[in-house]
C-alpha positions in Angstrom: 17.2 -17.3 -1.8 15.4 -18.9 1.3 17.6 -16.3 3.3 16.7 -13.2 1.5 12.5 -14.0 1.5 12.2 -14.8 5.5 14.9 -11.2 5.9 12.2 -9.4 3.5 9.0 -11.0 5.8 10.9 -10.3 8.8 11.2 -6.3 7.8 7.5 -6.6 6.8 6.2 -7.4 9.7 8.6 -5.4 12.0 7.4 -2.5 10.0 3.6 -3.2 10.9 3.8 -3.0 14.8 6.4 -0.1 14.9 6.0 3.2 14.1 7.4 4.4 10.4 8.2 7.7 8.7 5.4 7.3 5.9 7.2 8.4 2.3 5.5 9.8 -0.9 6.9 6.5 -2.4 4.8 4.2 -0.3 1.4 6.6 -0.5 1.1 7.8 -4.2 3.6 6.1 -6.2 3.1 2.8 -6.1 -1.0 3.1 -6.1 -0.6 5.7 -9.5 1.9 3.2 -10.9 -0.5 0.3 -10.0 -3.7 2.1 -11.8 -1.7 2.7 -14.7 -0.6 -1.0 -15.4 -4.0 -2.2 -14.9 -5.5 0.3 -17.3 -3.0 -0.3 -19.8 -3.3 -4.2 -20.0 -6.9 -3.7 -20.6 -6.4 -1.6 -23.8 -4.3 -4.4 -25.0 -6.9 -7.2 -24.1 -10.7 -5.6 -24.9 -13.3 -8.7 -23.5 -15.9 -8.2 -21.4 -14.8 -11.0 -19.2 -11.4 -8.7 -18.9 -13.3 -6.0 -18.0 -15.5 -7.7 -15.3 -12.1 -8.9 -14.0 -10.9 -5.6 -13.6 -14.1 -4.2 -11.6 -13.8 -7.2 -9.2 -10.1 -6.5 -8.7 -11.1 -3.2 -7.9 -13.8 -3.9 -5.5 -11.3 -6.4 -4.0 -8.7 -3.6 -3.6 -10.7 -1.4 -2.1 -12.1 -3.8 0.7 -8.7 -4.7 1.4 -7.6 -1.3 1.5 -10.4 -0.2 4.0 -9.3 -3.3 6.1 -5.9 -2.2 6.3 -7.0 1.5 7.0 -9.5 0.5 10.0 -6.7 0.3 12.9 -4.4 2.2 11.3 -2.5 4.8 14.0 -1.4 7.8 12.1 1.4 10.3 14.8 2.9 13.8 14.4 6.3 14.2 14.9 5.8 18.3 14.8 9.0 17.9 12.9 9.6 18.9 8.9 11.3 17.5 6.2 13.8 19.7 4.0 10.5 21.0 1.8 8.9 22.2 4.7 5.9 19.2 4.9 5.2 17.7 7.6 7.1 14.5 8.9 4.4 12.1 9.8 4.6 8.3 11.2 2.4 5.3 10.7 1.7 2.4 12.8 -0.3 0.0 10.7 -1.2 -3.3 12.7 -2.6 -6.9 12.1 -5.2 -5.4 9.8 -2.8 -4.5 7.6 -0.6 -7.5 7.8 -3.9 -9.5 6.8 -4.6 -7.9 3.6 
């Protein structure tokens, strides 16, 4: 187990200082699937103290988000994928290894 968690926080941070293909995966799916969860739990729990939770995770996320966005390097390959979008590449580091 100790293995597999310092291979995972290895690829992390390789990731950060390199430059990566950026997928839909990483951009829309996990945020949309993120959103959803959150609003979900709340219908299931309706408190005011539930809700103030929610808008402070919010807030939170989107500071952390701008943080990890400030020294973001985004490049153009001038290459396309097989749906004709661009192929774009992401450098993301220390900011986003902080948040």
């Amino acid at each position: 187990m100790d293995i597999f968690i310092v291979l995972l926080v290895y690829k992390f941070i390789k990731g950060t200082f390199t430059y990566e293909k950026v997928t839909r995966f990483d951009l829309v799916i996990i945020p949309v699937y993120s959103a959803i969860m959150m609003i979900l739990s709340l219908k299931s729990v309706r408190s005011l103290t539930a809700a103030g939770l929610a808008i402070t995770l919010v807030l939170i996320g989107v500071a952390i988000g701008f943080l990890q966005a400030g020294r973001t390097q985004v490049r153009d390959t001038n290459k396309f994928d097989t749906h004709q979008r661009p192929i774009l590449e992401v450098k993301r580091n220390w900011p986003y290894l902080l948040g």
